[in-house]
N, C-alpha and C positions, 0 to 999 in steps of 0.2 A: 647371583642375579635374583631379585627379588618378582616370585611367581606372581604376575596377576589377577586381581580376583576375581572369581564371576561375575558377571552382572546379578544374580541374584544377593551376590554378599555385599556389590556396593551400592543393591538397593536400598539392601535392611541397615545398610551407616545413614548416623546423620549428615553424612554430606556429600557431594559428587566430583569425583573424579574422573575426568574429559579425557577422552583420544584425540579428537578432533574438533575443533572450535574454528566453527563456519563464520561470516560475516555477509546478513543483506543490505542491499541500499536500495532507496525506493527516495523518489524526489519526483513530484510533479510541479514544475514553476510555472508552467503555461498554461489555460484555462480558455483558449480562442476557440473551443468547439460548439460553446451552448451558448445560446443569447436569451436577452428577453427586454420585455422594455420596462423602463422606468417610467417614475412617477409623470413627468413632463412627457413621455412619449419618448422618447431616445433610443435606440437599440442599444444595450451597453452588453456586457461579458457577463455570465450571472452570475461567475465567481473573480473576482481581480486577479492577475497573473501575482504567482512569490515569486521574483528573482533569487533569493534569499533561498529558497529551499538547497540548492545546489552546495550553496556555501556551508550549510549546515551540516548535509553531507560529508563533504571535506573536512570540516573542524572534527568530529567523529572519527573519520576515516586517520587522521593521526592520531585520534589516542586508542583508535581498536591496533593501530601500529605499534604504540606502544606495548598494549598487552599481549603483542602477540598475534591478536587476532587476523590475521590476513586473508583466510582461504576466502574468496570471493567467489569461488566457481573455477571449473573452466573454461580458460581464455573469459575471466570476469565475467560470466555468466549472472552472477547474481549482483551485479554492480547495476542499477537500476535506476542510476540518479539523475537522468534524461530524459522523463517524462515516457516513459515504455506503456506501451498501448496491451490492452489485455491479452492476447495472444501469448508476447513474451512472459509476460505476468505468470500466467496458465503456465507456462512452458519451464520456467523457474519454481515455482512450486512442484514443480512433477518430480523437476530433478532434484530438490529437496530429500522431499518424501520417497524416493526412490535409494536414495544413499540411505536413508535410514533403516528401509526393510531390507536391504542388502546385505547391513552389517549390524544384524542382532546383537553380536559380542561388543560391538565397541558404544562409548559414550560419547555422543554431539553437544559441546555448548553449540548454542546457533543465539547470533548477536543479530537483531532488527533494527536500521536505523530507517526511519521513515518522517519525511517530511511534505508537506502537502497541506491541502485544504484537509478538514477533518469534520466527520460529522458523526455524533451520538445516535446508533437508529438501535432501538429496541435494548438500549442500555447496553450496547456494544461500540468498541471504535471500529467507523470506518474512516477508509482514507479514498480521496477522489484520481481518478485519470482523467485525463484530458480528453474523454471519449464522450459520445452523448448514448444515453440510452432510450428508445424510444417507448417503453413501460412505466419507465416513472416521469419523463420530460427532464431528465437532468442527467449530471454526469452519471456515469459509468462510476460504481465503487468497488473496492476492495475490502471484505468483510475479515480486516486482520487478524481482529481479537479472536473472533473465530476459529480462524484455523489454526493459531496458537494455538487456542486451546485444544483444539481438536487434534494437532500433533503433539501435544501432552499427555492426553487420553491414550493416544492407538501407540506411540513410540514411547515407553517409559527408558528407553537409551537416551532419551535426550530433554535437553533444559534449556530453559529457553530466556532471554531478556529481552527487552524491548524498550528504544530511547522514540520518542512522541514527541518530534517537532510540526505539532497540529492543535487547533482545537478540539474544543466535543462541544462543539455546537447542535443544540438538539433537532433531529430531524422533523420537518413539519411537510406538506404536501405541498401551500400554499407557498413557501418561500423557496421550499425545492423541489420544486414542479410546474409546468406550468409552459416549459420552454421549449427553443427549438431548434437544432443542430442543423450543423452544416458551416457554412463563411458570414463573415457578417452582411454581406447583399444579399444575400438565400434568404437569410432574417428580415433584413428592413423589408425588400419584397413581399414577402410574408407578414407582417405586421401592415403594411400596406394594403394590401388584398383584401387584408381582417376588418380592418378601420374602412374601408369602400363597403363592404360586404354590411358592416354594420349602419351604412350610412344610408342604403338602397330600404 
């Protein structure tokens, strides 16, 4: 039987050899939490629902089957492709990075597949949830590239890829900001109140 190497010898190789090769899914298709109005006055969705995201997922989800890739978590904890509100989010990340400082000795590929609205904000990708945040007037984001990278930094047991069924649309204030959460009557009421208020 051929002895394993340290993680420090299959640092110093050019290439990495995996124990364990995680897979996440992240799909947000729904967008019914933030509104605003348009040009005409309309209360619309300030970002359009992807049905499609889902599907993208799927299509993924068979060829990380092919390679192997399966481990989703337990009881698919990290299968995410349901529009998952920040809580769960938080909650998957934890148990991420929890596996990784648990097992120094061994090496994680860890596979992202993520599809969603997408937005550029300070030359990083974020991806949106279906949550409204009330700091900036729009959704709730997920700062990915970020914590890629930042579990690249702190865990050098692990490597990372990541498939971007999203834009990089660049972030602006005015176009994503501005708005107002809750149901779409909460809204019209709301733009109504506004448009009276301004009319007084």
């Amino acid at each position: 039987m051929v002895k394993p190497r340290t993680l420090q010898e299959q640092l110093k190789a050019d290439y990495f050899i995996h124990d364990e090769r995680l897979v996440l899914y992240f799909a947000t298709s729904r967008f019914d939490s933030v509104w605003r109005q348009d040009k005409e006055g309309n209360v619309v969705q300030a970002m359009p629902d992807l049905p499609q995201c889902k599907d993208d997922c799927a299509s993924l989800r068979e060829a990380m089957r092919r390679y192997l890739v399966l481990d989703d978590g337990p009881e698919q904890l990290y299968k995410m492709d349901d529009n998952p509100d920040l809580k769960r989010l938080w909650r998957v990340r934890r148990h991420i990075r929890r596996r990784l400082m648990d097992n120094p000795d061994k090496n994680f590929l860890i596979v992202y597949v993520l599809a969603s609205h997408g937005i550029q904000s300070s030359g990083k990708q974020v991806v949106l949830l279906n949550e409204f945040h009330a700091g900036t007037g729009f959704y709730r984001a997920w700062g990915v590239e970020n914590d890629i990278r930042d579990i690249a930094e702190t865990f050098p047991n692990s490597y990372q890829i990541a498939f971007f069924a999203c834009c990089r649309e660049l972030w602006n204030s005015e176009d994503h900001g501005g708005c107002i959460g809750g149901t779409k009557e909460k809204a019209e009421a709301y733009y109504k109140e506004l448009a009276a208020a301004k009319a007084n």
